[in-house]
KEVONU-658087 format. One line per 2 residues: their letters; for each residue x, y, z of N, C-alpha, C, O. Coordinates in nm, 4 decimals, always signed. Example, Ala and Ser with C-alpha at 12.3 -4.5 7.8 and 13.67 -1.06 7.14 Angstrom:
<atoms>
as	+1.3190 -0.5690 +0.7800 +1.2300 -0.4500 +0.7800 +1.3200 -0.3300 +0.7800 +1.4236 -0.3319 +0.8465; +1.2850 -0.2250 +0.7080 +1.3670 -0.1060 +0.7140 +1.2900 +0.0030 +0.7870 +1.3409 +0.1138 +0.8039
</atoms>
This chain:
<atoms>
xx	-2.0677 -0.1765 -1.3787 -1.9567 -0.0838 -1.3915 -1.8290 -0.1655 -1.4063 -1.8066 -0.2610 -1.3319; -1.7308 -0.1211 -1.5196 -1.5898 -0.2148 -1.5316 -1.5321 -0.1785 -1.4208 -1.5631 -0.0822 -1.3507
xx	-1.4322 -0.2688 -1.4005 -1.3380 -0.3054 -1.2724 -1.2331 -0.2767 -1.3258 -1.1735 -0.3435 -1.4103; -1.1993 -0.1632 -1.2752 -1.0094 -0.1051 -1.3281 -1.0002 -0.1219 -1.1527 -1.0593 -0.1092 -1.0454
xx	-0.8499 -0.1685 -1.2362 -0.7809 -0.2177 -1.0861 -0.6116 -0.1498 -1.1932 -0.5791 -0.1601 -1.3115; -0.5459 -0.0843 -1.0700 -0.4578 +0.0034 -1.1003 -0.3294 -0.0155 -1.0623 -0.2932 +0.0709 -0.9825
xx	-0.2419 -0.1006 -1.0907 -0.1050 -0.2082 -1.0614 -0.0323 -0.1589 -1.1147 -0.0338 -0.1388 -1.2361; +0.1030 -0.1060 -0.9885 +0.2070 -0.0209 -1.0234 +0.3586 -0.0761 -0.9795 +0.3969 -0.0951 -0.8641
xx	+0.3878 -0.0840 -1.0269 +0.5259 -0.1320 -0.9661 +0.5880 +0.0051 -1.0031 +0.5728 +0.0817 -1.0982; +0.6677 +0.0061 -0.8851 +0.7556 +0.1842 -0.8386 +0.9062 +0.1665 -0.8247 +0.9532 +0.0754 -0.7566
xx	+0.9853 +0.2599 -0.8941 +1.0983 +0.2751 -0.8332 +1.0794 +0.4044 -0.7921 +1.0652 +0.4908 -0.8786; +1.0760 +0.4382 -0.6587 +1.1019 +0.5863 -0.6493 +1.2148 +0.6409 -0.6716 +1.3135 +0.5737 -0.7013
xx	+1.2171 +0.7744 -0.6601 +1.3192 +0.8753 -0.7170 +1.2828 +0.9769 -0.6354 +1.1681 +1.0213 -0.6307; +1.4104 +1.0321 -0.5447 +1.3600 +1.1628 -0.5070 +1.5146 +1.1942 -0.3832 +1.5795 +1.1152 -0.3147
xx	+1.5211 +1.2978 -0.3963 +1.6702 +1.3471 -0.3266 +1.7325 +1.3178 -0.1685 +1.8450 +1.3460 -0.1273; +1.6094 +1.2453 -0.0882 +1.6651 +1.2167 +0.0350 +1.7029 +1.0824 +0.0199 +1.6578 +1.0055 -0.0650
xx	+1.8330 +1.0432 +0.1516 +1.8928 +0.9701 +0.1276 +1.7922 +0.8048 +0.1816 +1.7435 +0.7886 +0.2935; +1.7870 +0.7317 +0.0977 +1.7640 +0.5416 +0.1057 +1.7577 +0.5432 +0.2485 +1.8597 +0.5857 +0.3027
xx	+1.6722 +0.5110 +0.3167 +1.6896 +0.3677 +0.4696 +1.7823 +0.2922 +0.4194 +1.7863 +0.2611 +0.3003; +1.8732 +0.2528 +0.5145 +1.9091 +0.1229 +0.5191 +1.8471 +0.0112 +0.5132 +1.7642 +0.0002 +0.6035
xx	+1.8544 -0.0890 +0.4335 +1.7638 -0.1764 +0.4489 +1.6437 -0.1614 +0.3728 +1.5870 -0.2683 +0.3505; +1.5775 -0.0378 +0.3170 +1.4637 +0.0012 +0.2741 +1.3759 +0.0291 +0.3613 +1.3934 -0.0221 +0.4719
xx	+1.2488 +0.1218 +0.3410 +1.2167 +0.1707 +0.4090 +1.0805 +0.0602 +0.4708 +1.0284 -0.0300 +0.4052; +1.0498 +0.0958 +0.5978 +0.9555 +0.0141 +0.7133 +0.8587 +0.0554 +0.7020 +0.8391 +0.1727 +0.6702
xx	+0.7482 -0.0487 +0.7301 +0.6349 -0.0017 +0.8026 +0.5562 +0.1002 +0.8548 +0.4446 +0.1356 +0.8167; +0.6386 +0.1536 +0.9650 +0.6393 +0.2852 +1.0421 +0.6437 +0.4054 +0.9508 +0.5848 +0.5111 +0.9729
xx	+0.7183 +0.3791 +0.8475 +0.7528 +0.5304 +0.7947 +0.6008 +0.5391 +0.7078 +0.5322 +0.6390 +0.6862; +0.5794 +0.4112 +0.6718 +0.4962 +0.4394 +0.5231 +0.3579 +0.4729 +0.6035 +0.2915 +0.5666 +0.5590
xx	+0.3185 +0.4162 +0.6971 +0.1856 +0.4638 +0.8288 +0.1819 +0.6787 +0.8134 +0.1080 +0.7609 +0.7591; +0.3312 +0.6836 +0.9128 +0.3775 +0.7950 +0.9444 +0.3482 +0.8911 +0.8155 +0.2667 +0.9833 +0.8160
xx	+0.4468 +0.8444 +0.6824 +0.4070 +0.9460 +0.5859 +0.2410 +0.9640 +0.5203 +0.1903 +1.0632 +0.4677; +0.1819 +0.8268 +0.5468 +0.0351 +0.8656 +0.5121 -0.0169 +0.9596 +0.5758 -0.0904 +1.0166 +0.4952
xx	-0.0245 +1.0287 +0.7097 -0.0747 +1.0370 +0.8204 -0.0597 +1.1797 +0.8335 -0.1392 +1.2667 +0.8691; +0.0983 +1.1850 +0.7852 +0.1445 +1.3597 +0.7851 +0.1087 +1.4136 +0.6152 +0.0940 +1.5319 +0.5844
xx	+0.1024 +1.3342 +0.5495 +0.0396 +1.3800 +0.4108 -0.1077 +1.4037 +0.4102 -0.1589 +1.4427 +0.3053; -0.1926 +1.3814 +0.5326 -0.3609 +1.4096 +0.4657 -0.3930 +1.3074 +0.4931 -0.4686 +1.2974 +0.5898
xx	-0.3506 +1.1847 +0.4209 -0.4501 +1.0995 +0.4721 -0.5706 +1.0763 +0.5928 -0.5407 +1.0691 +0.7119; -0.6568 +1.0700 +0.5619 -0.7113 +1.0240 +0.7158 -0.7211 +0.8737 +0.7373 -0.7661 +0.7995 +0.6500
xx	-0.6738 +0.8263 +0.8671 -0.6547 +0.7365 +0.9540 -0.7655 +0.6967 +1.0571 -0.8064 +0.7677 +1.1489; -0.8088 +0.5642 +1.0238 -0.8288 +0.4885 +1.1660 -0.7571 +0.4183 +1.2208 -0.6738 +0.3815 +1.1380
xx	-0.7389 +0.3775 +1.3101 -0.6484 +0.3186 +1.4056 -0.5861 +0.1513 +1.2718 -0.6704 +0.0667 +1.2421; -0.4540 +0.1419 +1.2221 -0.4286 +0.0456 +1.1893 -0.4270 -0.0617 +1.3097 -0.4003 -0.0405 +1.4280
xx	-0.4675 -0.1987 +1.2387 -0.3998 -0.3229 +1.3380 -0.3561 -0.4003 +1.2538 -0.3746 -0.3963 +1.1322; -0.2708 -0.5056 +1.3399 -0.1567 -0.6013 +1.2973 -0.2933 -0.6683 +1.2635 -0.4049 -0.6618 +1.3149
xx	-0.2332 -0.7456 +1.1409 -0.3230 -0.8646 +1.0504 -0.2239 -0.9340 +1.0517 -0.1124 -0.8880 +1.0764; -0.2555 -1.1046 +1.0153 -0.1440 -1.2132 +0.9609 -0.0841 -1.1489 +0.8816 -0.1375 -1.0407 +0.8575
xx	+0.0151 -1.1712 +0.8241 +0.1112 -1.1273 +0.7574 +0.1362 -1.2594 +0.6563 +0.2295 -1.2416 +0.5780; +0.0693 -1.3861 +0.6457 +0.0691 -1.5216 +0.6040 +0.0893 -1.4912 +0.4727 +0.1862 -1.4780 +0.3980
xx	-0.0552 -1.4821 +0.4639 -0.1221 -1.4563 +0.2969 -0.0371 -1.3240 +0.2692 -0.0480 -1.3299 +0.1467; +0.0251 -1.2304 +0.2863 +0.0593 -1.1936 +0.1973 +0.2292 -1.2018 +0.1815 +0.3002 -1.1103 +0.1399
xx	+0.2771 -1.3448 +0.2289 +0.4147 -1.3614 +0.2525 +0.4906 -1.2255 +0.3042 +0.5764 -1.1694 +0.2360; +0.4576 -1.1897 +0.4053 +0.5796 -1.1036 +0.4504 +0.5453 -1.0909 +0.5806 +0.4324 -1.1114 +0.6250
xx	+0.6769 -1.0445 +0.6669 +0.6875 -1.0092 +0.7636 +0.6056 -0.9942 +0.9053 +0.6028 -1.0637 +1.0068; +0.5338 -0.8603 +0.8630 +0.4433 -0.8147 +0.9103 +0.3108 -0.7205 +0.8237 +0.3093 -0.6703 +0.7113
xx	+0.2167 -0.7249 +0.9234 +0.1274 -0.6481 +0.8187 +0.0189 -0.5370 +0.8978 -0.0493 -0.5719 +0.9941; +0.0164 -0.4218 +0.8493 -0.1330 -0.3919 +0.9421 -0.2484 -0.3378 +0.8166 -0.2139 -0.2699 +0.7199
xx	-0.3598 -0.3745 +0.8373 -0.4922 -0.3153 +0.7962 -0.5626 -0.2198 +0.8527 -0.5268 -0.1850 +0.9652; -0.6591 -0.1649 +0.8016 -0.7493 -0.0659 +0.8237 -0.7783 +0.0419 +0.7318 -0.7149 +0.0437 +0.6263
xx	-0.8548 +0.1226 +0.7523 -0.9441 +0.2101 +0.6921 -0.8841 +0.3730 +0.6867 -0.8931 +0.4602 +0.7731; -0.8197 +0.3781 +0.5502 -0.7448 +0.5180 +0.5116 -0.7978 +0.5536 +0.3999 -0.8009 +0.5021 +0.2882
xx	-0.8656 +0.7101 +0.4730 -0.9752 +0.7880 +0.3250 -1.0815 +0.6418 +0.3259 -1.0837 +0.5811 +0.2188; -1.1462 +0.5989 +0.4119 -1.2471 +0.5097 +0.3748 -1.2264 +0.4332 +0.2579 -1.3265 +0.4165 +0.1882
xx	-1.0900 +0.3685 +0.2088 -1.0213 +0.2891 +0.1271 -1.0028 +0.1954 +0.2289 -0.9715 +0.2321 +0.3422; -1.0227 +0.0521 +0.1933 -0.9539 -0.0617 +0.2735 -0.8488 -0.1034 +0.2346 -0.8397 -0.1487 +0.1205
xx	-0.7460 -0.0991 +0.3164 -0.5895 -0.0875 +0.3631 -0.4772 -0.1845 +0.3720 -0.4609 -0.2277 +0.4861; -0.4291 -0.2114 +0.3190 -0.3019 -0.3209 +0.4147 -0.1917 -0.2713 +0.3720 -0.1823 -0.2482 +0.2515
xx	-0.0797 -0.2423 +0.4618 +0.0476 -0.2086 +0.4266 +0.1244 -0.3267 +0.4911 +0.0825 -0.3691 +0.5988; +0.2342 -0.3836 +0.4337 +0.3085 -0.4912 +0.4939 +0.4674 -0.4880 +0.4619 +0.5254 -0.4513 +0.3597
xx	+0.5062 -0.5267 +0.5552 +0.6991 -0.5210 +0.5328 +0.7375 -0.6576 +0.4857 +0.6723 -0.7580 +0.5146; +0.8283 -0.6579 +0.4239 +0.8792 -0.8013 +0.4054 +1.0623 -0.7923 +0.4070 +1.1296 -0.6901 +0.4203
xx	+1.1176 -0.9520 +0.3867 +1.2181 -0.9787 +0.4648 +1.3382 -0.9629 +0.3194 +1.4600 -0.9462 +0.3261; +1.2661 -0.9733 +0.2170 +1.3415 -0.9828 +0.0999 +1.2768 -0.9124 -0.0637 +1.1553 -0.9090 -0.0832
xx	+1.3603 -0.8693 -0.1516 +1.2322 -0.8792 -0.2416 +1.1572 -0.9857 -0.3141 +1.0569 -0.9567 -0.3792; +1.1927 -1.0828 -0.3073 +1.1250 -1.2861 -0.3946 +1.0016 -1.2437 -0.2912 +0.9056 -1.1917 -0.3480
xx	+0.9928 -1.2572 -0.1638 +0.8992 -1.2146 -0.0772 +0.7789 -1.1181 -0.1559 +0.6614 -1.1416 -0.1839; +0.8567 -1.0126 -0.1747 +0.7431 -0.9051 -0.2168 +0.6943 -0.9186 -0.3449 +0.5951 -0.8649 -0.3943
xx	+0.7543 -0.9771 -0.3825 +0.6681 -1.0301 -0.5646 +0.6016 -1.1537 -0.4793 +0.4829 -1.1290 -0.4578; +0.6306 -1.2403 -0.4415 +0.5193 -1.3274 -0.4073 +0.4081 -1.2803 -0.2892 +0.3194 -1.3550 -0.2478
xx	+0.4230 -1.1863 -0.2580 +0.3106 -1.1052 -0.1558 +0.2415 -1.0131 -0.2881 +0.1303 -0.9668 -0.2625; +0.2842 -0.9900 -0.3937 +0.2035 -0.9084 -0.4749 +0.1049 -0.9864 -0.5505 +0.0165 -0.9273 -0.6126
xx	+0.1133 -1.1244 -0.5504 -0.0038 -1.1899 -0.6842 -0.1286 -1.2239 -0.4888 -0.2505 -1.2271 -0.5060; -0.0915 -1.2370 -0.3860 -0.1632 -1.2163 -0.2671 -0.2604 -1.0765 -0.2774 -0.3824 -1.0603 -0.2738
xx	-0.1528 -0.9906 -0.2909 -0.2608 -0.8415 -0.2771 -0.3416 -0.8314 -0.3975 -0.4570 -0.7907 -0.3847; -0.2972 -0.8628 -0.5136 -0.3989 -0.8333 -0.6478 -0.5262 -0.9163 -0.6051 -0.6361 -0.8607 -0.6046
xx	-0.5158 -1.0167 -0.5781 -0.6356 -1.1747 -0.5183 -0.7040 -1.0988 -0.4058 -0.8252 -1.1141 -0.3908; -0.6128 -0.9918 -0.2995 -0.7189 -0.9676 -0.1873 -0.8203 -0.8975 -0.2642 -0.9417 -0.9156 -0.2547
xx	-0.7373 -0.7843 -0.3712 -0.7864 -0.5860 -0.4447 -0.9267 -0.7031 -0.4566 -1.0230 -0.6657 -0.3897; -0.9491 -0.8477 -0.5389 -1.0584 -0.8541 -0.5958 -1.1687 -0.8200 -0.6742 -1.1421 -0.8554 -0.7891
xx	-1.2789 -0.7690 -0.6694 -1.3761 -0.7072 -0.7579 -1.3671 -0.5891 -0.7002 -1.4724 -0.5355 -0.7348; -1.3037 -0.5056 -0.6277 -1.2978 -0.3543 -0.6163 -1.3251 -0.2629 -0.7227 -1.2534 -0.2709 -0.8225
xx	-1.4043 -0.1888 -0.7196 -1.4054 -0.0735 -0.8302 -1.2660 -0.0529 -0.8334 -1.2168 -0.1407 -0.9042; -1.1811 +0.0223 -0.7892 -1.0600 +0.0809 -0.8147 -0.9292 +0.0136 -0.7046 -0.9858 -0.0449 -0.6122
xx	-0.8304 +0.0090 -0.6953 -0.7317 -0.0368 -0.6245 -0.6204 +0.0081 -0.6330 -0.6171 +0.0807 -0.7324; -0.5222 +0.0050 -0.5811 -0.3512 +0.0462 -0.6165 -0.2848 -0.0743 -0.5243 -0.3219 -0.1082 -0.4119
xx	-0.1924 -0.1216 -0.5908 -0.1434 -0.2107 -0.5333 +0.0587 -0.1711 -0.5385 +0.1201 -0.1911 -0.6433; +0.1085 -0.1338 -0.4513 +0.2206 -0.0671 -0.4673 +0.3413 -0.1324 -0.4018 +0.3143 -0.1867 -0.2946
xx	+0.4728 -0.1403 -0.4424 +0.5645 -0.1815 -0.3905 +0.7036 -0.0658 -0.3926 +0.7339 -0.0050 -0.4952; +0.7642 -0.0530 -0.2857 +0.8845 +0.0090 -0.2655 +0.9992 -0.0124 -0.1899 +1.0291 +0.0459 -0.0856
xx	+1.0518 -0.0850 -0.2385 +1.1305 -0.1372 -0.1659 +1.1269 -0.3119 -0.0944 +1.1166 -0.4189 -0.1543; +1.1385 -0.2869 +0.0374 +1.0793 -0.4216 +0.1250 +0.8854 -0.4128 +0.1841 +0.7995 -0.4757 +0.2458
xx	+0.9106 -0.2835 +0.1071 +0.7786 -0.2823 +0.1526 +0.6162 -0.2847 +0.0336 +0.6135 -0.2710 -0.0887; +0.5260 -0.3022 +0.1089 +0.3844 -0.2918 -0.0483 +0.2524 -0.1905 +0.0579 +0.2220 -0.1855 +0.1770
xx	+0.2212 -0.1448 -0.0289 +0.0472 -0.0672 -0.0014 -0.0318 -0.0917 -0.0785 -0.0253 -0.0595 -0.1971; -0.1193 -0.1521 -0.0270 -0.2817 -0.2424 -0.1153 -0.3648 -0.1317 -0.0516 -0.3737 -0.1129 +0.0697
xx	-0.4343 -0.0490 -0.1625 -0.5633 +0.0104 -0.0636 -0.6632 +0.0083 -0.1930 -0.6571 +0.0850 -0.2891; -0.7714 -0.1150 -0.1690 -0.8990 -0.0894 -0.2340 -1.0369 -0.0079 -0.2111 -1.0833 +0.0024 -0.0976
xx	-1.0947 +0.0444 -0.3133 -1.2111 +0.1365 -0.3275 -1.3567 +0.0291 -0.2943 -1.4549 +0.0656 -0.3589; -1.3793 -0.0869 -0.2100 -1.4755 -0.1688 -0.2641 -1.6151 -0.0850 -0.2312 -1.7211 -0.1322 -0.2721
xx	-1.6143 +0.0450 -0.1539 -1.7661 +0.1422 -0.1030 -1.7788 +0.2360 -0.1899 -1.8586 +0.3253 -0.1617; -1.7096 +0.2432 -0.3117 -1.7021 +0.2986 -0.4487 -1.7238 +0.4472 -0.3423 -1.8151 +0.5270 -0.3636
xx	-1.6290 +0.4632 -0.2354 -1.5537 +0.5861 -0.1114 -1.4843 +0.6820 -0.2390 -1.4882 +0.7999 -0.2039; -1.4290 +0.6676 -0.3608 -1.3285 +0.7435 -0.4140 -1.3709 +0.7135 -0.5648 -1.3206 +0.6213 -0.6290
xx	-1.4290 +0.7652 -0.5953 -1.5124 +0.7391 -0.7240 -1.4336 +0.7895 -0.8775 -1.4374 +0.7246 -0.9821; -1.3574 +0.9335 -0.8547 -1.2325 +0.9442 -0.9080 -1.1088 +0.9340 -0.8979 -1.0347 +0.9988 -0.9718
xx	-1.0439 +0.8163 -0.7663 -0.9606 +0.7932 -0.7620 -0.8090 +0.8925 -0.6991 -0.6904 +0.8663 -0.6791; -0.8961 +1.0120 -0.6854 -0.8221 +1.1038 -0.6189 -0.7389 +1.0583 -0.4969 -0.6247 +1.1015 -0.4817
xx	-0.8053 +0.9551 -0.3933 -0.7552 +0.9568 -0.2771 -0.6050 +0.8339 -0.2624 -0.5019 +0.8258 -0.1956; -0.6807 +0.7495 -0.3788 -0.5808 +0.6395 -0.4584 -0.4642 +0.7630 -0.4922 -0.3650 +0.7648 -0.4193
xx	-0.4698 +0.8153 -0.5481 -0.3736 +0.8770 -0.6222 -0.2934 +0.9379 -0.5575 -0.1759 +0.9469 -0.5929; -0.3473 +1.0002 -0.4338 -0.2798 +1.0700 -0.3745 -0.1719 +0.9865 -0.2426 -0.0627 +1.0276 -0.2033
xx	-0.2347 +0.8802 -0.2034 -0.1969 +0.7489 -0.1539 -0.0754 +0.7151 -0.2002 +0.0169 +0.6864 -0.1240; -0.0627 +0.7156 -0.3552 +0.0510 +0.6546 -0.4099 +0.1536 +0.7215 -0.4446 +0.2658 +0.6830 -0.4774
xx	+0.0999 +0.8475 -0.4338 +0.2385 +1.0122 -0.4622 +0.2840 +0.9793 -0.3101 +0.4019 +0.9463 -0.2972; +0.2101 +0.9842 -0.2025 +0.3178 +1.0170 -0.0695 +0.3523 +0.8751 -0.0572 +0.4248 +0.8638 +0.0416
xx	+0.3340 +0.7697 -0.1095 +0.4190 +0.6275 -0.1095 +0.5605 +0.6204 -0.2039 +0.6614 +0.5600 -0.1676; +0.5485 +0.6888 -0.3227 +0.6332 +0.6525 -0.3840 +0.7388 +0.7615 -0.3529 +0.8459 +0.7417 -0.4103
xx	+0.7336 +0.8602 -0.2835 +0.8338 +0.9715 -0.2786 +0.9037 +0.8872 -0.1409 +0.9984 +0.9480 -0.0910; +0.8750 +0.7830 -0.0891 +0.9309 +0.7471 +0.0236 +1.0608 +0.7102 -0.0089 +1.0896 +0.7258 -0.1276
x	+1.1505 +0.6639 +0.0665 +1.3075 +0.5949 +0.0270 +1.3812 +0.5705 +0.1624 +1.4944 +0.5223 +0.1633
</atoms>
């Protein structure tokens, strides 16, 4: 089966007002969580490999997960050629950036076979600000 892997770079757009700073961690967890998503318990991962800040992993919609904050954007472009290298041979992936922040969630249990849960992942990510 081909390997589509699905790489987006985002500006969102949408009427509430910017975080200061751009938006955190917390919010992007929080808005998965109140959008549907289903959640297992995230945990803090190194944050090394994917140059930034902080990071947590885990299992959303049975997609494997990492959301991470970073300190700048040079940071988050160099944390993005990290997340494409983690996505790997995944059937499907989204690899997303907004701001100071990115959401990597790969399909590798072929869990989302049309990509629905990807998709929907990346609508309540990108409406963030």
């Amino acid at each position: 089966m081909p390997r589509l892997l699905l790489i987006c770079v985002l500006a969102a757009a949408c009427s509430s007002k910017p975080t200061p700073g751009g938006i955190r961690l917390d919010q992007v967890t929080k808005a998965l969580e109140s959008g549907g998503i289903k959640t297992a318990p995230l945990e803090t991962t190194s944050p090394t490999k994917f140059s930034a800040l902080k990071c947590v992993t885990g299992m959303l919609d049975n997609l494997e997960t990492v959301v991470c904050e970073y300190g700048s954007r040079e940071a988050v472009l160099a944390g993005r050629k990290a997340a494409e290298g983690w996505v790997g041979s995944a059937t499907t992936a989204i690899v997303l950036d907004n701001g100071l922040t990115m959401l990597v969630a790969a399909d590798r249990g072929r869990a989302d076979p049309n990509g629905k849960q990807l998709n929907k992942m990346a609508a309540l990510y990108t409406k963030l600000k």
